[in-house]
N, C-alpha and C positions, 0 to 999 in steps of 0.2 A: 320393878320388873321390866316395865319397857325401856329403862336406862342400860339395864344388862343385855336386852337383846340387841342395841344398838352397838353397844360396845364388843360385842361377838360379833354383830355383821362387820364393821369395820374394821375388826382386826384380821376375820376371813380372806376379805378383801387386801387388804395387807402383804398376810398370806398368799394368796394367790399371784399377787405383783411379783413378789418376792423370792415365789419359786418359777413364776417366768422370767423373771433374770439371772437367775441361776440355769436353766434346764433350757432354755428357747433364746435366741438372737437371730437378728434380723437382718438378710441385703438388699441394699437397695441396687436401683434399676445401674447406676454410673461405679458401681463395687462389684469386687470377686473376695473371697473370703476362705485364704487356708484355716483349718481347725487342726490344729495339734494337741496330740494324747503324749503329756509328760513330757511337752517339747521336741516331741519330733512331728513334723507332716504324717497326720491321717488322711483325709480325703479335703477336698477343695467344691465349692461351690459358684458356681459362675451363672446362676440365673437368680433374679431375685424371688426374697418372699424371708419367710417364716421357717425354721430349721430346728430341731432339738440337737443336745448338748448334754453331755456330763459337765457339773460344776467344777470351778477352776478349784485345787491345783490340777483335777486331770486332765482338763482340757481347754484350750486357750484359744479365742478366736482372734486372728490377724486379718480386718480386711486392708485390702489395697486399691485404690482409683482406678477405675477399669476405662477412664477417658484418655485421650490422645494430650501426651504431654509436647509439649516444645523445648528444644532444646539447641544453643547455639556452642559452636566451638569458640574457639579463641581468632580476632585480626592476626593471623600472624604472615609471614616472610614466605614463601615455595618458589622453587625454582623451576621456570622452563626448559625444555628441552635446548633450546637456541641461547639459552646462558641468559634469561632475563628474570630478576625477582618479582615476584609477581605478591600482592597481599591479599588474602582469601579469607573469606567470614563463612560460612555455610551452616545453614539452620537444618532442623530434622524433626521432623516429627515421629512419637514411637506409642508404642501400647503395651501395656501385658498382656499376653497371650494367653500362657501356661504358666499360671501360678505355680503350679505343684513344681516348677521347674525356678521360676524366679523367684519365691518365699525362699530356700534354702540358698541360693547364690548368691544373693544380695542382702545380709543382713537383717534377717528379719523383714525382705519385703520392702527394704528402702529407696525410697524413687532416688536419693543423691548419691549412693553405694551403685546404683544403675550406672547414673550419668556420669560420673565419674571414669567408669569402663566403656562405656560408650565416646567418651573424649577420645582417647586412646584410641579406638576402631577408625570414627570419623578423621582425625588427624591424619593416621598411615596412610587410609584410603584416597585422603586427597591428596597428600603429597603424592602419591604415586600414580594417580588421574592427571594430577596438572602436569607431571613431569612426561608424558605420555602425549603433551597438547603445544606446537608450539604456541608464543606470544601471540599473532594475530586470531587466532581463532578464540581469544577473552580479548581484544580492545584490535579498533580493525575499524579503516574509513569504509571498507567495503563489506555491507550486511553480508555479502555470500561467503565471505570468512570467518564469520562467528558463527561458533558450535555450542553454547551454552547449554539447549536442549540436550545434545550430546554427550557433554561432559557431567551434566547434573544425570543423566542415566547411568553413563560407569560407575561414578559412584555411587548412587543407590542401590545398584547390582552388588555392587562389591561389598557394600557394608552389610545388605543383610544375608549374604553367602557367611559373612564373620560374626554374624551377631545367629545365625544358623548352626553356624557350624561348632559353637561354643555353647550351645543350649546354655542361654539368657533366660530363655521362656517369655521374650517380647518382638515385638514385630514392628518394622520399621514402616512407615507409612505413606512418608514422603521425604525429599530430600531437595534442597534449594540453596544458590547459590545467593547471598543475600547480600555480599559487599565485594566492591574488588577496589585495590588501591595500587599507588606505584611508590617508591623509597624516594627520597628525594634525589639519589644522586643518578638514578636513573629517567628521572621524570622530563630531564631536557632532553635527552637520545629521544626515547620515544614521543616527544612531540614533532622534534625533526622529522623524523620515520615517518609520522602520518603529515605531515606537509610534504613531505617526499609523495607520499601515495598520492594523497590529494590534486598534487600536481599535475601527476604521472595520470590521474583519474581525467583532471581539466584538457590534457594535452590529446588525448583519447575523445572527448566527445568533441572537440574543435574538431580533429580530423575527422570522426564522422560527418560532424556538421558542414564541411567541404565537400567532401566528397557525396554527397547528398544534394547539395546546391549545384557543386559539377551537373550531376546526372538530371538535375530540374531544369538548368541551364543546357543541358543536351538535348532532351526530351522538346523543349520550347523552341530549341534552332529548327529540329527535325521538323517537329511538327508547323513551324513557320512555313519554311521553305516547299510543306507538300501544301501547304493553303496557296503560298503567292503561286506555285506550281500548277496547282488547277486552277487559279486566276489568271493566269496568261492563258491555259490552251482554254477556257470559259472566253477571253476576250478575244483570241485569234478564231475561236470560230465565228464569236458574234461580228468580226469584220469581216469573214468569208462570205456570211451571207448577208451585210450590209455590201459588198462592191458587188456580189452576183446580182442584189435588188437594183443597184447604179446602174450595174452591167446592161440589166432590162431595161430601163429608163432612157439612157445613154443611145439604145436602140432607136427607140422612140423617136427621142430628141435628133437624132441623125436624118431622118425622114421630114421630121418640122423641124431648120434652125430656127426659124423668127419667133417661133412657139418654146421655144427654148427660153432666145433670149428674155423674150419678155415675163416669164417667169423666172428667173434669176433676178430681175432688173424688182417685180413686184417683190419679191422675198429681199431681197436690199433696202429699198423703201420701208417694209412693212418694221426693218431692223430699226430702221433709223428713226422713224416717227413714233417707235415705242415709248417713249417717255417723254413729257413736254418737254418738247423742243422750239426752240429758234434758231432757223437758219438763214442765210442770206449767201445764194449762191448762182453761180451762173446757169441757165434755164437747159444748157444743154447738156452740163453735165449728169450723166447718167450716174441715178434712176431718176433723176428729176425732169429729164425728157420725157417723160411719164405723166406728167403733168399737163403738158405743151397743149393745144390746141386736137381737138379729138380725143384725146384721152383723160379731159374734164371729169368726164360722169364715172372711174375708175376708184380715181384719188383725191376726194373731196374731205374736208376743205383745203382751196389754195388758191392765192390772190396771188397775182403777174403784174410785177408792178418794172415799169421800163425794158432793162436789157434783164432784169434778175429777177428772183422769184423769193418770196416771203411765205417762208409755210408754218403754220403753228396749228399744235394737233394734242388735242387733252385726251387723255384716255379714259 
């Protein structure tokens, strides 16, 4: 007895499995799922979870990846506008959108039946972006001539106006330029071309770099000349009122010459005994009359030795 109830609960169970595989299927979170009645699109499901179903033959469920595929064209040859062959690779990234739109267009929903017609879109679209771009603005010694930003925008405008306008029921997501190449028989011109530039580039900043050093070398004469400029009229006044100071002096002195002399004569002396010295000279020549007899207690030390005089003097 308890053999049999076992073998009923697990064939229940069985049962149960067996009519939710039939009647119930499942999306997940990264799937969209058309369900077709006798092969043709009923309704489509694009959120996940748990769904009911009529058993197959009447009804068939197709899911499709609802993630962001990549897709690359072919290296191939375009021509620019300026008559230069240019080689182009360009990656894209896409999605299904609208099942109900891509299940019947693509074979059953097939990602390579997609890409295949997507080749075809990408291809025309970049031939006719690059031929729309001359040469420097894809290979160029000067960053402000390249437009890459640029040119990967036209054509990702362009491709999904065509992938729109042809109801795919997928969505383009991005679009990137991912290789560029040159032919070999053009690949010596355009190196020329950019040592051309490059030159043309070097010969340009030297003459800035002149004319920069000019204007440093201007700037430096200018401003010299108004420095030594206010250093003369700074030294012509500092002599105006050094001889106006003389000028008073000179007064002075005019009223006392001997008072004069004898301070010229002490300032001469005081010159000459600055540093040890030794001299041997005649006693009258001035400022050593200075010395003579009376004028001892002035300018000591000094020994009078005969007709001359011997002075030595440490400081």
């Amino acid at each position: 007895m308890k053999r049999n109830t076992f073998t009923i609960v697990i064939g229940g169970l069985l049962l149960v499995i067996f009519g939710l595989l039939l009647f119930v299927f499942q999306v997940r979170q990264s799937e969209v799922a058309v369900v077709t009645r006798f092969g043709k699109p009923d309704r489509t499901k694009t959120e996940p979870g748990a769904f009911a179903r009529l058993p197959w033959p009447i009804e068939k469920v197709h899911k499709m990846d609802q993630r962001i595929q990549n897709f690359e064209d072919r290296f191939e040859e375009t021509l620019t506008p300026d008559g230069y062959n240019l080689l182009v690779n360009v990656y894209v990234g896409w999605k299904v959108s609208k099942p109900e739109l891509f299940f019947p267009r693509f074979a059953n929903g097939s990602v390579a039946e997609a890409e295949k017609s997507l080749e075809a879109i990408v291809r025309s679209a970049k031939n006719e972006i690059v031929g729309q771009h001359p040469f420097s603005h894809f290979i160029s010694t000067d960053p402000n001539e390249l437009k890459f930003a640029e040119i990967e925008g036209e054509m990702l405008a362009k491709i999904q106006k065509q992938v729109l306008d042809n109801n795919y029921g997928i969505e383009i997501k991005f679009l990137g330029i991912k290789k560029l190449g040159l032919p070999e028989n053009v690949t010596q011109t355009v190196f020329e071309r950019m040592k051309s530039e490059r030159q043309v580039l070097v010969s340009r900043i030297e003459n800035e770099g002149k004319e920069q050093a000019e204007k440093i070398r201007s700037s430096a004469e200018r401003d010299s000349a108004k420095i030594i400029a206010e250093a003369d009229a700074q030294a012509t006044r500092i002599r105006g009122e050094g001889e106006a100071e003389a000028a008073k002096s000179f007064a002075v002195f005019q009223q006392n010459p001997e008072l004069a002399t004898l301070i010229l004569k002490l300032n001469a002396l005081e010159q000459t005994l600055k540093d040890k010295t030794t001299l041997i000279l005649d006693q009258n020549t001035p400022p050593l009359d200075l010395l003579q007899k009376g004028w001892m207690d002035i300018a000591k030390p000094a020994t009078l030795t005969g007709g001359a005089v011997e002075v030595g003097s440490k400081q």
